[in-house]
N, C-alpha and C positions, 0 to 999 in steps of 0.2 A: 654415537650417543651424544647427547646435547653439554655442554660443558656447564650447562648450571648445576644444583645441588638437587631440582625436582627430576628422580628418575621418571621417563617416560613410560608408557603403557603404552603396549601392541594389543589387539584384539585379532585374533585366527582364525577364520571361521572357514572350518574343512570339512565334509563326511570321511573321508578317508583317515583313518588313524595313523597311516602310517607317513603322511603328510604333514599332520598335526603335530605330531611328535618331533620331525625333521627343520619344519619351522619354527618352533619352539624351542629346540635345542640352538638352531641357529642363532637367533635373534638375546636369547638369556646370555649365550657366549659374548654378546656385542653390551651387556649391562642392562640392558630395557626388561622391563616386568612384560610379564605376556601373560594373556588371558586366551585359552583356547577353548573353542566350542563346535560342538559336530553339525548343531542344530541352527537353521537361521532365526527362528523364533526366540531360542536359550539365546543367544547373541544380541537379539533386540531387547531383550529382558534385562541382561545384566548390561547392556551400552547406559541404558534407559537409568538404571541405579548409579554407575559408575560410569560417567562416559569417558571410553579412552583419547589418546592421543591421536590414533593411524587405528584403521581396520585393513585387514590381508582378508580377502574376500573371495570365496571357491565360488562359481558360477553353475556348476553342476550339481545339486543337491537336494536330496528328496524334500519333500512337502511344501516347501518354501527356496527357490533358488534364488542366487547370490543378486541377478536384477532386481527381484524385488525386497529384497532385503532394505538393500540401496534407496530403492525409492521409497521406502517403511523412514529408513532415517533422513533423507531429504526433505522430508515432509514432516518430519521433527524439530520444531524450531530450535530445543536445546540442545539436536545431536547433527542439525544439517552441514554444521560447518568443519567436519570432524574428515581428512582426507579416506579415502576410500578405495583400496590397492585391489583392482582384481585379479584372481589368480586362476588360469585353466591352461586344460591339455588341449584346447584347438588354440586355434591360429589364423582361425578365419577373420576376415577383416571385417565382416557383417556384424558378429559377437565382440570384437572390440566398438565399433563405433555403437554398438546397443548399449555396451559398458557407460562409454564418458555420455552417452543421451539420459541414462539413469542417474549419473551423477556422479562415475569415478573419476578418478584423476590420474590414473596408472593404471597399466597391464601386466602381468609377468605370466611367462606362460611356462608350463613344465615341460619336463621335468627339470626343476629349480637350480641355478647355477648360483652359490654363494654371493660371489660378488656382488653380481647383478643385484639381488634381492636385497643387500647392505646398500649399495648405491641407492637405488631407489628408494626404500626407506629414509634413509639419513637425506635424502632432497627434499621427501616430502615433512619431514619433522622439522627439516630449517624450514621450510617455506610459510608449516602453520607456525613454527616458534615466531618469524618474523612477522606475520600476520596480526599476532597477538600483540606484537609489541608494537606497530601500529593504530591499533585499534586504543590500544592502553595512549597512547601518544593523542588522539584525535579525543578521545574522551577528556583528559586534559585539558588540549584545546578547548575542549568545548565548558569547560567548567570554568575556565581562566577566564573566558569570551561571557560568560551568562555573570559572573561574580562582577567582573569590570563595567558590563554593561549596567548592573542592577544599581552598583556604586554609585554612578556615574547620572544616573534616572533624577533622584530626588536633587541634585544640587542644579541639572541643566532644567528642570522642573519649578525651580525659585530662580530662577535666570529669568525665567521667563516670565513669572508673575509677577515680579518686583518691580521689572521693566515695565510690565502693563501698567501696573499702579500708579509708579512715576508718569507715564507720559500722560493717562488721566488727570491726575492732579495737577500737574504743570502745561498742560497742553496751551492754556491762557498765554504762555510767557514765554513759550519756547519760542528761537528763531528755525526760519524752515534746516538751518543748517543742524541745529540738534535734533528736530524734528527726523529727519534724514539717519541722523545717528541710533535714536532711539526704535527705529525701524529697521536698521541693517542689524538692532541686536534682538530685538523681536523675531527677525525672519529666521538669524545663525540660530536663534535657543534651541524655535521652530524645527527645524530641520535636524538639528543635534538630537533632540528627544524623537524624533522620527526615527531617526539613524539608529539610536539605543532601543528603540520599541523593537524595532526591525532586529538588531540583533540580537534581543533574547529568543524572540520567536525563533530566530533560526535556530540559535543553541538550544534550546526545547526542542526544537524540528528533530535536530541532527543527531542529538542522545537519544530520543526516541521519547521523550516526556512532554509531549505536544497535550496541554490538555484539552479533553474534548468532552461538551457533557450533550450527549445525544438523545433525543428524542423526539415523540411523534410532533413534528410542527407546520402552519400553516406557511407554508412557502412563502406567501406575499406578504406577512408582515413583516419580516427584517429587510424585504427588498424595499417596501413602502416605505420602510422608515431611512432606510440610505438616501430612498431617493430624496426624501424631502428635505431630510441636512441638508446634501448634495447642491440640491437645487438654491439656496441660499449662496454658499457660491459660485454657483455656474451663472446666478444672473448677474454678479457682478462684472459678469465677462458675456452677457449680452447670449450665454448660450443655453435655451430652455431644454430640459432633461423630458422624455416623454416619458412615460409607466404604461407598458401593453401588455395586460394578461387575460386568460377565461375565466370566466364568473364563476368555476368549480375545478379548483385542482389539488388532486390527490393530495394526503398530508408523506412530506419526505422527516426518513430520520436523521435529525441534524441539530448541530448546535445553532442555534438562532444568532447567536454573537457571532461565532468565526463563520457563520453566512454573511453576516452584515460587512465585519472586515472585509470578507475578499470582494463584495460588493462597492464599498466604499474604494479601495485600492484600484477596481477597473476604471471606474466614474474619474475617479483622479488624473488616472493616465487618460482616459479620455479627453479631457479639461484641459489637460497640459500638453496635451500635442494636437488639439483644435483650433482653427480661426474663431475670433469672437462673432458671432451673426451663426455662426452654425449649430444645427442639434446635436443629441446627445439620445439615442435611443435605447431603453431596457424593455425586453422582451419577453415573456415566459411562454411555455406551451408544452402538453403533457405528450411523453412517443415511447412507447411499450412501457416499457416500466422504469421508466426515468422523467425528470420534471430535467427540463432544459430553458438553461438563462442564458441571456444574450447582452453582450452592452456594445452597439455599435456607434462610430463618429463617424467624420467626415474632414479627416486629419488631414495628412499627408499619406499615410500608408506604408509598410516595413517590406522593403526587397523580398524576395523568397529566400536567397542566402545567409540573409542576414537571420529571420525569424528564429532558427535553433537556438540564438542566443538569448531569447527572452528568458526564459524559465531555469536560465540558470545565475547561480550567484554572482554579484557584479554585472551579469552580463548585459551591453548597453550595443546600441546599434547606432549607424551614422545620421536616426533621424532626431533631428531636435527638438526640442520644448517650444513653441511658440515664442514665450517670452522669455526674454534673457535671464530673467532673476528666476525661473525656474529649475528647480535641481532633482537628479534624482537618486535614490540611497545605490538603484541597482540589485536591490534583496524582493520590493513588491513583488512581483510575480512569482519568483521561488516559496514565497511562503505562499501568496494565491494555490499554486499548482501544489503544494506540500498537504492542504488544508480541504484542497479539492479533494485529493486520493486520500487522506483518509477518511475521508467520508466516502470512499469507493465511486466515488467520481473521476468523471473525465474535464478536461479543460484540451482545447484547441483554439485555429482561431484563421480566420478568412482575412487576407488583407493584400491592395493591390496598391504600386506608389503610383498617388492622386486620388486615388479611389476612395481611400477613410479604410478602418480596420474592423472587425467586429470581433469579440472574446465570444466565446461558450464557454461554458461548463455545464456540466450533467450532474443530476443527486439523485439516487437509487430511490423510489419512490417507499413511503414504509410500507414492514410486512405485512399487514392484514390487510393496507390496498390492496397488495401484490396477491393476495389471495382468492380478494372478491373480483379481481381480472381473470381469476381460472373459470368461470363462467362463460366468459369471450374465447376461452381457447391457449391459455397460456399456464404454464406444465409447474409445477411445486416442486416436484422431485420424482426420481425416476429410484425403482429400487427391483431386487430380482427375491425370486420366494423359486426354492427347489423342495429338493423331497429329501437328501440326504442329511442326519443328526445336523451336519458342521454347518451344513449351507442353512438349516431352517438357525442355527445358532446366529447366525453369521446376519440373517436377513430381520429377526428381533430385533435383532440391535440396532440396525439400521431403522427397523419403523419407529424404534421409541424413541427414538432420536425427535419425531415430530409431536410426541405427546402435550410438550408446553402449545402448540400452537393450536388447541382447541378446537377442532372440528365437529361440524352440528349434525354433520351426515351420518346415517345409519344405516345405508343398504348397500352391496357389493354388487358391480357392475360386472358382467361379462367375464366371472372368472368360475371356478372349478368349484363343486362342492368340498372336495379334500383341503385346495386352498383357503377358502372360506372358514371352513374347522380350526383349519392352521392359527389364521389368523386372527380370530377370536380367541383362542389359546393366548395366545402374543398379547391382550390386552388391547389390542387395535379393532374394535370392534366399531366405535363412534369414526372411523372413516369413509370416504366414497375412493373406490379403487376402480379404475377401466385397464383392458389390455393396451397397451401401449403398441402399435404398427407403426413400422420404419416410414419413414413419408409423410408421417402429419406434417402438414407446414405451417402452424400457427406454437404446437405444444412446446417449441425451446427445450427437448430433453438434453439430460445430461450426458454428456460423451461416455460416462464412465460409468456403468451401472454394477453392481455389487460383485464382487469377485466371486466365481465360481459357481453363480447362479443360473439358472435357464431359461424361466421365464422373467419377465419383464411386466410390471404394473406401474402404471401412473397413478399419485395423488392427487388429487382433486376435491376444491370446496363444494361445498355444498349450493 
């Protein structure tokens, strides 16, 4: 039992009563509150209201067994973090490794030997206590990191304008030696407010409060507009920015701003690890249902051992900035790659030393593109429709799940008349549905189509 004042909560979940009772008895003798349940559904119910500390977890159990129980709360964002002990009478090493692939963290198998069951217990409650107090420690962190950096914004922000001002006004009278001075405090404000910018973003990042305001947008204008900043100063260094896209490309959902950041961020490093005389290329081009950007140079190029360390905080490699007065915070690309994913992107990146470097990233093109492409062959969702009460329960719910995305089609393709009734019952009536066969090579179905179902339909626009 944990030595703070919060007694802990065990969750049991056994069909066997005479189990339930045994572990229950065990564990209230050790001071822990217990919650027991016969049923895996009653157990995701009441976790769902009260989520416990530790789940004891029986494997063998009608309607609902203990894997899926498992994978019910792993896919629960406010119950996936919760340890999850499985409990059975095999021993096979198959059903253990199915155990930790669904998400446990522990095995005990019967018939239950005290000890054991107290061990195991009491490891897994230090490990989530310690967990917590981690997480409570990094949150901190992270609040101490976004208050100091926010601090810190508006005074290195008059640092740097005052400085403008003056060297404006006195530029007439300066000697090159203050001239010099008033430049090396230009460039530190520079770089300090860069520094501060960069780490609130991460402290946003990293608490999870990254804001983002997404919608339907024309791709090329935040890239147009980087570029054309961009290229202001890239000619000061003699290096012209190209802009390559098609006359028609799908609109992706995204913030138009934190596109333009991680735009402006590539171009930079672009710039700063370029010879002057050389280009600076930005690419775009549409590939299944993604709009894919590109910004490549003609640097020096990043080892292959070295590349892991891009995208992570601080992380710097042994190639240098062209020019010496160049610095760099070490955070761009972790927020690039932070900014990327969520907006369900990808970012990688091709590069060979001598060669020059090139960044991708990828943005999910928007939904009702992605609709008018099911014309071409490519699949909205896959969903199953049976005949028994649970499964037609079961298969509703899954189609009204698509009712906000408005479909114009009103005839059923290649399916049964009973399904058909079915489904006009279900309020799915303005749909186009085809049978769905193993093999299509364009439809992209989903791996996982509805639990307990038989048949298989695809949705499809009209």
């Amino acid at each position: 039992m944990s030595t703070s004042d919060r007694q802990e909560t065990i969750m049991v979940v056994d069909d066997a009563p005479a189990n339930l009772k045994l572990l229950t008895e065990m564990l209230q003798a050790k001071g822990y509150l217990v919650l027991s349940f016969p049923r895996g559904a009653m157990a995701l119910h009441a976790a769902a209201k009260n989520p416990p500390d530790l789940i004891l977890l029986d494997i063998n159990m009608p309607e609902m067994n203990g894997f899926e129980v498992c994978e019910h709360l792993k896919a629960d964002a406010a119950l996936k973090e919760i340890p999850v002990i499985f409990i059975s009478a095999t021993t096979e090493t198959t059903d253990k490794v199915k155990g930790f692939s669904a998400g446990g963290v522990d095995y005990i198998t019967k018939p239950f030997q005290c000890e054991e069951v107290h061990a195991r217990v009491e490891t897994h409650l230090r490990l989530r206590r310690q967990q917590r107090e981690l997480k409570d420690l990094n949150d901190m962190k992270d609040q101490f990191l976004g208050m100091a950096a926010h601090d810190l914004r508006n005074p290195m922000g008059g640092i740097m304008g005052v400085s403008g001002i003056l060297m404006d006004e006195l530029l007439p009278i300066l000697t090159e030696e203050q001239k010099t001075f008033f430049n090396a405090i230009t460039s530190a404000s520079e770089f300090m407010l860069g520094l501060v910018n960069d780490l609130l973003d991460v402290s946003a990042i990293e608490s999870g409060h990254l804001s983002l305001e997404r919608q339907p947008i024309d791709i090329t204008v935040p890239i147009t507009r980087s570029v054309a900043m961009n290229r202001l100063l890239a000619s000061k260094k003699n290096m012209p920015i190209t802009l390559s896209c098609p006359e028609h490309l799908p609109q992706v959902f995204a913030d138009d701003n934190r596109i333009e950041q991680v735009i402006n961020n590539l171009l930079t490093n672009a710039m700063k690890y370029s010879k002057p005389g050389t280009d600076i290329a930005v690419r775009l081009h549409h590939e299944n249902n993604e709009v894919i950007i590109s910004v490549a140079d003609h640097g020096p190029g990043i080892p292959l051992k070295e590349q892991d360390k891009l995208f992570k905080a601080f992380g710097k490699t042994s190639v240098k900035p062209v020019s010496r007065g160049e610095r760099s915070t070490g955070l761009g690309l972790l927020i690039v790659k932070k900014i990327v994913e969520a907006h369900e992107g990808r970012i990688w990146l091709i590069s060979e030393p001598g060669q020059g470097t090139e960044f991708f990233f990828s943005l999910p093109i928007e939904r009702k593109e992605a609709m008018r492409s099911a014309a071409t062959g490519t699949l909205l969702r896959r969903t199953g429709i049976a005949e028994s009460r649970q499964e037609r329960s079961a298969a509703k719910t899954s189609l009204m799940e698509f009712r906000p995305l408005e479909f114009s089609a009103t005839k059923f393709l290649a399916v049964g008349a009973g399904i058909q009734r079915h489904l006009v019952a279900c309020g799915v009536s303005p749909w186009t549905l085809t049978t769905c066969y193993p093999g299509l090579p364009t439809l992209g179905c989903s791996d996982s189509p509805l639990r307990g179902c038989q048949s298989t339909l695809v949705v499809l626009s009209s």
